[in-house]
C-alpha positions as CSV (number, residue, x, y, z in Angstrom):
1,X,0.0,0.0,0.0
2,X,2.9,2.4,0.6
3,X,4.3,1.5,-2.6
4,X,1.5,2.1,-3.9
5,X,1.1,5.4,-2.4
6,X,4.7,6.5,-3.1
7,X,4.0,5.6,-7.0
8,X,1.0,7.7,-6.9
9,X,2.8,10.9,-5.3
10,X,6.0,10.4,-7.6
11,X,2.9,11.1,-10.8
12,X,1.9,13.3,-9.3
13,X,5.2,15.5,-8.8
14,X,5.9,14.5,-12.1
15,X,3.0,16.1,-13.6
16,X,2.9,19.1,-11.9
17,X,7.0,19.1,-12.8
18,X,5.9,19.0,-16.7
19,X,3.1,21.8,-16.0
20,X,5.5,23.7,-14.4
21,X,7.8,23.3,-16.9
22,X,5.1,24.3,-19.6
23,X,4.3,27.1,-18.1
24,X,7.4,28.3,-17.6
25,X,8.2,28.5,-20.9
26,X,5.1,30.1,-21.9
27,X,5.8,32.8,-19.8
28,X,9.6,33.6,-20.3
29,X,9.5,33.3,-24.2
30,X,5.9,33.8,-25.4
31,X,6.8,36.1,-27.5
32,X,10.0,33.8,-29.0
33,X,7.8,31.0,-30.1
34,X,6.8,29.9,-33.0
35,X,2.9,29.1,-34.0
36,X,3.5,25.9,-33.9
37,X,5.1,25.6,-30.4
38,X,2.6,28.1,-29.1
39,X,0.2,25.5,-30.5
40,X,2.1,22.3,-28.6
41,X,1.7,24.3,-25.4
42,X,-2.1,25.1,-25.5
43,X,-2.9,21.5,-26.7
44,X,-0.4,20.1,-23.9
45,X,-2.6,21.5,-21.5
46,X,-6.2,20.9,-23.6
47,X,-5.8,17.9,-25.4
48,X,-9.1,17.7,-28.1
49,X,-11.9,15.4,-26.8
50,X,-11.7,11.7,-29.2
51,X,-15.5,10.1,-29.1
52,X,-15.4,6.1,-27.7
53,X,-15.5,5.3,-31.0
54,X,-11.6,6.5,-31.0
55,X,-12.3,9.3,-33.4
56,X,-13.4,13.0,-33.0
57,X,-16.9,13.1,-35.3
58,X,-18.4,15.6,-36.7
59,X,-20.2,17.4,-33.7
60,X,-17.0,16.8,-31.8
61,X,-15.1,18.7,-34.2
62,X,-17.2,21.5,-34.6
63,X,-17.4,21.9,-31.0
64,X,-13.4,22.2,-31.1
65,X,-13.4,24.2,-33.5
66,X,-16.3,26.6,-33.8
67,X,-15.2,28.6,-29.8
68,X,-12.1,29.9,-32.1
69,X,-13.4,31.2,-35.4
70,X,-13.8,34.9,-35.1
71,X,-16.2,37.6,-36.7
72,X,-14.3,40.2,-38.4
73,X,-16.3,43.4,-39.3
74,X,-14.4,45.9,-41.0
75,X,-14.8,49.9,-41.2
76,X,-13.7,51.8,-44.4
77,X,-12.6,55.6,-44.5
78,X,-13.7,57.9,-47.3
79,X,-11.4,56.3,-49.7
80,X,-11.6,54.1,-52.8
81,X,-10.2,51.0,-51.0
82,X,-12.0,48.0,-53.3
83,X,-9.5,45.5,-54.3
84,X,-8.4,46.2,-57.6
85,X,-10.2,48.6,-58.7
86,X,-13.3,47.8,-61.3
87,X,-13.1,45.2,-62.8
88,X,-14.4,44.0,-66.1
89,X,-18.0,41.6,-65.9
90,X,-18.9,38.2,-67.5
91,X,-16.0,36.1,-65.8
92,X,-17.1,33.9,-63.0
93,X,-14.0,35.0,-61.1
94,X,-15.3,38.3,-61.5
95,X,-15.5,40.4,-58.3
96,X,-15.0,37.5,-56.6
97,X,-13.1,38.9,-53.2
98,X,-15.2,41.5,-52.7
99,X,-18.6,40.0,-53.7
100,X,-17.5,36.3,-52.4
101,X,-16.6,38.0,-48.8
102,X,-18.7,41.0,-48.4
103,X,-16.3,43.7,-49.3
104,X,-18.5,47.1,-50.2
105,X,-18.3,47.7,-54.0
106,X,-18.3,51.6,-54.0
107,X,-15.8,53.1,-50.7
108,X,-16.7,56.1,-52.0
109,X,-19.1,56.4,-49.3
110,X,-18.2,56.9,-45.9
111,X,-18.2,55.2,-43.3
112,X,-18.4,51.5,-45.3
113,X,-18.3,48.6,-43.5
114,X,-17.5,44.9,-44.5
115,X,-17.0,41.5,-43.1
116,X,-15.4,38.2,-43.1
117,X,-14.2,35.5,-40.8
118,X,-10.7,34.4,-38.9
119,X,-9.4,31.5,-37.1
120,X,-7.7,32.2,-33.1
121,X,-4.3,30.1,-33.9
122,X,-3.0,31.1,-30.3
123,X,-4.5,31.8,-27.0
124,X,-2.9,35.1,-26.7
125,X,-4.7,36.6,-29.7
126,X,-2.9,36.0,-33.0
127,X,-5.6,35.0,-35.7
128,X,-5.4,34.4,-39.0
129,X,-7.6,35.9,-41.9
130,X,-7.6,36.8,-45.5
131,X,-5.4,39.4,-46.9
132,X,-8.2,40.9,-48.7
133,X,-10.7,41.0,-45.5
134,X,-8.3,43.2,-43.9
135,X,-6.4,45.2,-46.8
136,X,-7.1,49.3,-46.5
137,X,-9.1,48.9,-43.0
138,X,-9.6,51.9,-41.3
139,X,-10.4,50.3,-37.9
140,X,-10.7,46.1,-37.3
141,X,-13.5,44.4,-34.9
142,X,-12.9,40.9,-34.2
143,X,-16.3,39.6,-32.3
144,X,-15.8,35.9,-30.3
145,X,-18.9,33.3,-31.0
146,X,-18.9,34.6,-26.8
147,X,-20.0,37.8,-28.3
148,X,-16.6,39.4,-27.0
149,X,-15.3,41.9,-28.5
150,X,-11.8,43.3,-29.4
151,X,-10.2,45.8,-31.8
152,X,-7.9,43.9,-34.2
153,X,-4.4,45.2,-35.0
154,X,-2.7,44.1,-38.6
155,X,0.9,42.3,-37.6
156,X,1.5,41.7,-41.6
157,X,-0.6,40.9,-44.7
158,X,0.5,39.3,-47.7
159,X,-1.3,39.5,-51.5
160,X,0.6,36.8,-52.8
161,X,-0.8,34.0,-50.7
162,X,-3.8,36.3,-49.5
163,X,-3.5,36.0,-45.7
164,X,-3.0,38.1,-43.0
165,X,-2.1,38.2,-39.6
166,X,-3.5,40.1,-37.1
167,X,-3.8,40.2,-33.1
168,X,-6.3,41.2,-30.3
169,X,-5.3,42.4,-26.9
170,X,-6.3,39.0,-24.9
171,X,-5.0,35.7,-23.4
172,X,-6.7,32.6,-22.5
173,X,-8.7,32.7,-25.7
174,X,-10.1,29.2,-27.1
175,X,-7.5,28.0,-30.2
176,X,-7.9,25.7,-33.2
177,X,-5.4,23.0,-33.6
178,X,-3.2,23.0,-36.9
179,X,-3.3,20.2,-39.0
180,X,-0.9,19.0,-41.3
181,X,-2.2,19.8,-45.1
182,X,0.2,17.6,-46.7
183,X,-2.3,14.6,-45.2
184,X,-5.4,15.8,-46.6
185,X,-6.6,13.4,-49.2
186,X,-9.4,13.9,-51.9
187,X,-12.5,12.3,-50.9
188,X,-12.3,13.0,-46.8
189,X,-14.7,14.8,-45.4
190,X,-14.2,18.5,-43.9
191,X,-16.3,21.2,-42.2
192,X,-16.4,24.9,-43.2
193,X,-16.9,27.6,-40.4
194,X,-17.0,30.8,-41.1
195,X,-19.7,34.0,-40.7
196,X,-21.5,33.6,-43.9
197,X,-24.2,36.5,-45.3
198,X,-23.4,38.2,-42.3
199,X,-25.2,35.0,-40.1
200,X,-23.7,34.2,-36.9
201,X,-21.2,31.3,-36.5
202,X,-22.4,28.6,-39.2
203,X,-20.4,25.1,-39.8
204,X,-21.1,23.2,-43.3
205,X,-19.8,20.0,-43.9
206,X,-18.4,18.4,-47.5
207,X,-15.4,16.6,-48.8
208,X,-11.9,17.7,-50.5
209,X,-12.7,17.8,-54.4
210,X,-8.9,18.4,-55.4
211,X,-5.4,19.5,-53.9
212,X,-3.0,22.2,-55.6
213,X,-5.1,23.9,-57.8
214,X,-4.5,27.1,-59.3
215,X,-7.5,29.2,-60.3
216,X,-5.6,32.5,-61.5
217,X,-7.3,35.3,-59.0
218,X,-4.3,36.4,-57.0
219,X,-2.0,37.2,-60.5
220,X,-5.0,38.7,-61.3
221,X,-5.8,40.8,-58.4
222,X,-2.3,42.0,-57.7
223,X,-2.0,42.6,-61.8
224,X,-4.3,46.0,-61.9
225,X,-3.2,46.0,-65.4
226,X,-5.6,43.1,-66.5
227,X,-3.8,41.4,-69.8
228,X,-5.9,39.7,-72.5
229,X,-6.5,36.2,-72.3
230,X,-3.3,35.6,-75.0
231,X,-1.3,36.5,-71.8
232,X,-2.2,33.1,-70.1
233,X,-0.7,30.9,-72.4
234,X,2.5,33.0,-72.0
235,X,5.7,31.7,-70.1
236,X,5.6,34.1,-66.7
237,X,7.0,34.3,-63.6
238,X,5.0,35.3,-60.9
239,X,5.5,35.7,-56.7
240,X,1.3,34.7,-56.1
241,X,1.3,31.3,-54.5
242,X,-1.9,29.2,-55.7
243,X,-2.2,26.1,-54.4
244,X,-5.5,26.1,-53.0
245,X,-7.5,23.2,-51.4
246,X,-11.2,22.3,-53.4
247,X,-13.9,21.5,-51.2
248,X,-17.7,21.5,-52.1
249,X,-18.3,22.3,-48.4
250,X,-21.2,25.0,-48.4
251,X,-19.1,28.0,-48.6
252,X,-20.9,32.0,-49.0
253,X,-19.9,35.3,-48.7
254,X,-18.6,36.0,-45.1
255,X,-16.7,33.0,-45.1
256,X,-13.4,34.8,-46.3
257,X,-11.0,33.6,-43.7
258,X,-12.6,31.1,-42.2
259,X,-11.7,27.7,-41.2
260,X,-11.9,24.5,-43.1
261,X,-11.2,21.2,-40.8
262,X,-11.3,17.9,-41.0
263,X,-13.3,15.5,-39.2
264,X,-10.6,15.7,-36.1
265,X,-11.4,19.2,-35.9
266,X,-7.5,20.2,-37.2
267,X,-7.1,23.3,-39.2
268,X,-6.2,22.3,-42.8
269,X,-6.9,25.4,-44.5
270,X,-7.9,29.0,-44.7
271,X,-11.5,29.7,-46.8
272,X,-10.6,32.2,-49.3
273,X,-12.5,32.1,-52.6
274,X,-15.1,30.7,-54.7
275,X,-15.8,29.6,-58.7
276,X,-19.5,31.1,-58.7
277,X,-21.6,32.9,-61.0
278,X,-24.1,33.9,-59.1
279,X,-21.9,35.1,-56.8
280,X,-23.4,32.0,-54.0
281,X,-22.7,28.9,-53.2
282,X,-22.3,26.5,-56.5
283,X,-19.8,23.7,-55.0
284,X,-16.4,25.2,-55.2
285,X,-14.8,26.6,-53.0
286,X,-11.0,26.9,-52.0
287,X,-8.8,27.3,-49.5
288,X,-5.1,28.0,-48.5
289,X,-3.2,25.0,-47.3
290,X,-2.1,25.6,-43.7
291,X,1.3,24.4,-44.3
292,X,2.0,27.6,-46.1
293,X,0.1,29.6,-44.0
294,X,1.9,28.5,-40.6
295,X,5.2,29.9,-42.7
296,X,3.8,32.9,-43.5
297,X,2.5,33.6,-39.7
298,X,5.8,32.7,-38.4
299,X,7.6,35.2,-40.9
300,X,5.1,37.9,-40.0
301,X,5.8,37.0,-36.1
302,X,9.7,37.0,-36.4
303,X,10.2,39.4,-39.1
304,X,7.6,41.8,-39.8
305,X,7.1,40.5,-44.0
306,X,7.1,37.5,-45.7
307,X,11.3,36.3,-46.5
308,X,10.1,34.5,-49.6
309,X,12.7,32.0,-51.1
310,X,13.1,32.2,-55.1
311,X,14.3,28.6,-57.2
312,X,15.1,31.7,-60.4
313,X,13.5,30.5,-63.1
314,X,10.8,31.1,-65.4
315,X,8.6,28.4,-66.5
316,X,5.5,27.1,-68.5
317,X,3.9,24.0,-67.5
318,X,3.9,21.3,-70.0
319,X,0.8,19.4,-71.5
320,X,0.7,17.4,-74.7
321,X,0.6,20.5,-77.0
322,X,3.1,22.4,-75.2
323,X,5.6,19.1,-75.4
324,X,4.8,19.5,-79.0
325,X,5.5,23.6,-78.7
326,X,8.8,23.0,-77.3
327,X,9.5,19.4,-78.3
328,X,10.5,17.6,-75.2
329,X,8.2,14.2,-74.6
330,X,7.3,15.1,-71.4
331,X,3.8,15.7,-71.2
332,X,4.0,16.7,-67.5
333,X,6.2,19.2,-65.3
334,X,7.4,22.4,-65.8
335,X,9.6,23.5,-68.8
336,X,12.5,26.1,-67.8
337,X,12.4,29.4,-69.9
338,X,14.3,31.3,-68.5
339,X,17.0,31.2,-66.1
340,X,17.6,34.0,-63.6
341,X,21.4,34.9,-63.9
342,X,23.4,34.5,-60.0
343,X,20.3,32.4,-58.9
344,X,19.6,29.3,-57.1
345,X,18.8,27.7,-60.3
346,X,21.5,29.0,-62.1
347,X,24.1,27.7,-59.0
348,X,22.7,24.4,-59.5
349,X,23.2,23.9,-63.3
350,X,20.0,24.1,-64.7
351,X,19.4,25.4,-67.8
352,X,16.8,27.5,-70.0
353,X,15.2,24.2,-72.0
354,X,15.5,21.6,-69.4
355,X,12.0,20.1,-67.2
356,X,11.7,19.9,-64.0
357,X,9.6,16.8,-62.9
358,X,10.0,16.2,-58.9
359,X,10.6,18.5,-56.0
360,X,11.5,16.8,-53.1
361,X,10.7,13.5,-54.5
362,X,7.4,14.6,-55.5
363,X,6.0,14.6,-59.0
364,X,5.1,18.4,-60.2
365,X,2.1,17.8,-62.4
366,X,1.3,21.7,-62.2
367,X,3.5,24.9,-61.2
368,X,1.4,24.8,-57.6
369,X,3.6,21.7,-57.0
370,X,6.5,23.5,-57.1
371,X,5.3,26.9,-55.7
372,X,3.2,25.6,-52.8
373,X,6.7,23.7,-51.7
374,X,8.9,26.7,-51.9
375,X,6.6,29.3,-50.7
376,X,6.8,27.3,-47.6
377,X,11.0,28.2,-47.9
378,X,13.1,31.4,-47.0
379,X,16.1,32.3,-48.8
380,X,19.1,30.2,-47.8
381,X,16.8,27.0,-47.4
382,X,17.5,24.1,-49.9
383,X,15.3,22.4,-52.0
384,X,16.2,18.9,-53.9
385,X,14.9,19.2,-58.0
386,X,14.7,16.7,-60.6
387,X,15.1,17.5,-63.8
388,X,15.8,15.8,-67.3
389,X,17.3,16.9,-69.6
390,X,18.2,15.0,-73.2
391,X,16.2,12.1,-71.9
392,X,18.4,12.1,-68.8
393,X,17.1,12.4,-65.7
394,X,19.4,14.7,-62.7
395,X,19.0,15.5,-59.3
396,X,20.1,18.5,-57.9
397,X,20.3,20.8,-54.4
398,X,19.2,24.2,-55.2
399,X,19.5,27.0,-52.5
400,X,16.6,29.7,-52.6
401,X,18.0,32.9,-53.1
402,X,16.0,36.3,-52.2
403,X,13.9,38.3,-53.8
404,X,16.5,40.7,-54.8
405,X,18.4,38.3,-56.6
406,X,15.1,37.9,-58.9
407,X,14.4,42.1,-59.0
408,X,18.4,42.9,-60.5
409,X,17.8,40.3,-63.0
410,X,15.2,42.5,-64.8
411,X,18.2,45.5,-64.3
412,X,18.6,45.5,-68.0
413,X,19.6,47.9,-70.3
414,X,17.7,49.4,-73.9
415,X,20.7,47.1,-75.7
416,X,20.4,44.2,-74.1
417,X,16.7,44.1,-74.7
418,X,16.8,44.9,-78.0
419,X,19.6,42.2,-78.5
420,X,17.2,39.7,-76.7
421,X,14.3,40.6,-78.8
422,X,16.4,39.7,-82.0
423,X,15.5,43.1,-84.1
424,X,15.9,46.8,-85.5
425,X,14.0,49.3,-85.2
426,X,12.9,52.8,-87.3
427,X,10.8,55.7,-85.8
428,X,7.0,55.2,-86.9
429,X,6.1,57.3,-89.7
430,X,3.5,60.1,-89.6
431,X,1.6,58.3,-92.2
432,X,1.8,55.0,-90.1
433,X,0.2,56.8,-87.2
434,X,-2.5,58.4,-89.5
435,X,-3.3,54.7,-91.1
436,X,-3.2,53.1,-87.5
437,X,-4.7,55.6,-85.8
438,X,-1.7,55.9,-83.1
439,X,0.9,58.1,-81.8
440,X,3.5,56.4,-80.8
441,X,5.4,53.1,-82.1
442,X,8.6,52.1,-83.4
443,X,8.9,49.6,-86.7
444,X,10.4,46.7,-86.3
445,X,12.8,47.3,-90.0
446,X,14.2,43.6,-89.7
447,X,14.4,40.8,-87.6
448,X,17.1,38.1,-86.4
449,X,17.0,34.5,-86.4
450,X,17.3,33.2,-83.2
451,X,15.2,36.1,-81.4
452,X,12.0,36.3,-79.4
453,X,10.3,38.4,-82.1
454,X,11.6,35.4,-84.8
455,X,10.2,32.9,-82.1
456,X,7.3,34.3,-81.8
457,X,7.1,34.7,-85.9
458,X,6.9,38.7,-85.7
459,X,7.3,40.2,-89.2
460,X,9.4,43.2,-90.2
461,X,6.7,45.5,-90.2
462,X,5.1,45.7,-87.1
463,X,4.9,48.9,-85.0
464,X,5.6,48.2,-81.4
465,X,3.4,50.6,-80.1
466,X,4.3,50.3,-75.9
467,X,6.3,48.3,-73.3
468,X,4.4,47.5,-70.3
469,X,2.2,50.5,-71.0
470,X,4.7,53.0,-71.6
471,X,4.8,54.5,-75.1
472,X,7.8,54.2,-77.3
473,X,8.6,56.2,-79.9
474,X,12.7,55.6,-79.9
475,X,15.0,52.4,-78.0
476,X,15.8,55.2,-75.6
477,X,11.8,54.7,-74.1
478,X,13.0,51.2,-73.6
479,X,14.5,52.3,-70.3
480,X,11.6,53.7,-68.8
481,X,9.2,50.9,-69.8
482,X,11.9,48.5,-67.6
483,X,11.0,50.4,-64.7
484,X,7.5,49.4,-65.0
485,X,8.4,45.8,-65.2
486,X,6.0,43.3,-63.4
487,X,6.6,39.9,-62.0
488,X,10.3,40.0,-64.2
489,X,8.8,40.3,-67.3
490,X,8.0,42.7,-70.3
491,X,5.0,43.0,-71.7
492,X,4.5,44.3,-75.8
493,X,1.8,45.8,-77.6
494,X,2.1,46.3,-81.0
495,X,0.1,45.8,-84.4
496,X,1.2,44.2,-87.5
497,X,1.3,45.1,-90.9
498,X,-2.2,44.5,-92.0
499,X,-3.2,45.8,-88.8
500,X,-4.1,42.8,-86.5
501,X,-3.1,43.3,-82.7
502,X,-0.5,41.7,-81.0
503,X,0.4,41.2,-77.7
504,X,3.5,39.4,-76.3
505,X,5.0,38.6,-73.1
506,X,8.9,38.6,-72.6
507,X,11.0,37.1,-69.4
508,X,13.7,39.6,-69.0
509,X,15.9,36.5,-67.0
510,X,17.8,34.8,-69.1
């Protein structure tokens, strides 16, 4: 019986040693730790309830989880602070942050109000959101399912993967566990819970219809030069990150930022658009894996922005008529364009013309693959590729470089532009302008074999009437279009001889 007594008390100590212990180092660095130990902490001390069946189901889950998803209702000054700007209808992507999420479609009235959704991802009041919930607040109100209420501070926001960060002046508060992404299979079933049509805390259930898909709206949005649909099928380089989870979980406006779990109530992703034409609910709906989101909380916590990791290279992902295009027999992965010069890519041997197939031992069957995986990097980190080349496959080590190392690549001068778009070129004629109707343009007089104009199959002829919308009327204007350079990459607008229009896209990394 004393034995018995003396194991009993030695548990005890050791328990209370281990509390002790967590608590300590919550309280000396708090404010050192990463999401994800702030998140082993507070799940130490409130492990999630498991059903006898020896799973959480679903009205487990959304009891974990629903305490922690946040109201955001946002105030708007006098200022025109829509995403975008107007944007053209017809598309069903069209409008589809600020209709999808409840953003106000004129700011031009004042006060304006909007609102969207958040997850509590720590009990002492960071939460996570949607970049575009957030973006040109004037004041934030984060409202608990409780019906507490606290003013919400930004900590960092970040168009390329649309999330935010922010914080509320609190502790104690309830928390959603973080899942691992990289586990979430098609066909399991997740809930969605989120403040939809300005409703009170809802929860819809569904399953994952696909992993890594790319839909085109954050290019888009952070673009507010909209480029024709000839501009898709261009080679590009681009810092958005879409890799975006589908779920046919009910999903409405006011869901923006909301959580999507699965059926153990663990945070897989972050609710942040729809495919609808109505502008409702029509079965897709997509969210941000929370593998990249953990990364980019962390780099708001430690650094104040995102520290973004670049491979440095351009790409265009390969199907059967692009293997045909650029006549490789891959059907599948990402063919290299461009190279950026003094990059990570560069370092590690690859070349413009080879295909990358794997990162990290994984197959790339679309450039979210790739993207999702490195956006997930900072510079200095390492990333294993896989690439063939002549029939032959290679593996290589590539360390990421920043994003500085990408930004002096498009440092290029008039020449070297002009050498790399393989032509000569004559001042536009006054009768040119008269029969085109223009006023600016140079002639392309002839054109070099080997070029992107003779790539491309541009004539002698054409008038090259602006680089990424600047007018040019002499190579000189060159200079100032490369200072409006987007993404690394020039954009041409000409018209040919028997007056069709063109319009081209150019990597400036090569």
């Amino acid at each position: 019986m004393k034995r018995i007594g003396i194991t009993l008390l030695t548990a005890f100590v050791g328990g209370a040693v281990a509390i002790g212990g967590y608590k300590l180092v919550e309280s000396k660095y708090a404010d050192k730790m990463s999401i994800d130990e702030k998140q082993n902490v507070y799940f130490t001390k409130n492990p999630l309830n498991v059903s006898s069946a020896g799973q959480v189901d679903f009205v487990q889950a959304a009891a974990a989880v629903s305490p922690a998803v946040v109201h955001i209702q946002t105030t708007y000054g006098n200022t025109n602070a829509s995403r975008g700007g107007n944007r053209n209808g017809g598309d069903p992507f069209d409008d589809m942050f600020r209709d999808f999420f409840g953003s106000p479609r004129n700011m031009q009235r004042a006060p304006q109000r909007a609102s969207g959704s958040g997850v509590i991802v720590t009990d002492d009041g960071y939460i996570v959101t949607n970049n575009h919930v957030v973006e040109n607040a004037s004041k934030i109100e984060v409202i608990l399912p409780d019906n507490r209420s606290f003013e919400g501070k930004v900590i960092g926001r970040d168009p390329n993967t649309d999330l935010a960060l922010i914080k509320v002046s609190s502790t104690g508060l309830p928390v959603v566990k973080l899942g691992n992404s990289d586990n979430v299979q098609i066909g399991e079933w997740v809930l969605a819970v989120g403040y939809p049509l300005t409703l009170q805390s809802t929860v819809t259930a569904g399953i994952v219809s696909a992993k890594g898909r790319s839909i085109g709206i954050l290019g888009e949005q952070n673009n507010p030069n909209n480029w024709d649909e000839e501009s898709a099928n261009q080679p590009r380089i681009n810092s958005s990150i879409e890799a975006f989870i589908q779920t046919d979980a009910a999903i409405n406006p006011g869901n923006s930022g909301g959580a999507l779990v699965n059926a153990q109530g663990e945070l897989i992703g972050i609710n942040s658009a729809i495919a609808s034409k109505s502008g409702g609910y029509e079965g897709y709906g997509f969210a941000i894996p929370i593998n990249l989101a953990k990364k980019i909380m962390d780099d708001f916590i430690k650094f104040g922005s995102v520290k973004r990791g670049f491979v440095g290279i351009t790409f265009d992902e390969l199907n059967s008529s692009k293997a045909k295009q650029y006549n490789v027999s891959k059907i599948s992965g990402l063919y290299v364009t461009s190279v950026v010069p003094a990059g990570g890519a560069a370092s590690a041997g690859i070349k413009e013309g080879d295909v990358i197939t794997k990162v990290d031992g994984n197959a790339i069957m679309s450039s979210a693959d790739l993207q999702e995986r490195v956006g997930r990097l900072r510079p200095g980190d390492k990333v294993q590729l896989t690439y063939e080349r002549g029939g032959d496959a290679k593996n290589v080590t590539v360390t990421l470089k920043g994003e500085e190392t990408v930004k002096n690549a498009s440092n290029l001068s008039s020449k070297a532009v002009v050498e790399k778009l393989g032509a000569s070129f004559t001042p536009v004629t006054s009768a040119q302008k008269q029969r085109f109707g223009i006023s600016s343009g140079l002639v392309v007089s002839a054109v070099k074999p080997g070029g992107f104009l003779s790539d491309y199959e541009i004539p002698a002829g054409t008038i090259i009437t602006s680089m990424n919308g600047k007018p040019v009327n002499k190579v000189d204007d060159i200079n100032e279009a490369l200072g409006a350079a987007k993404n690394n990459m020039l954009r041409i607008d000409g018209i040919t001889p028997d007056g069709g229009k063109i319009m081209l896209t150019v990597p400036l990394a090569d």
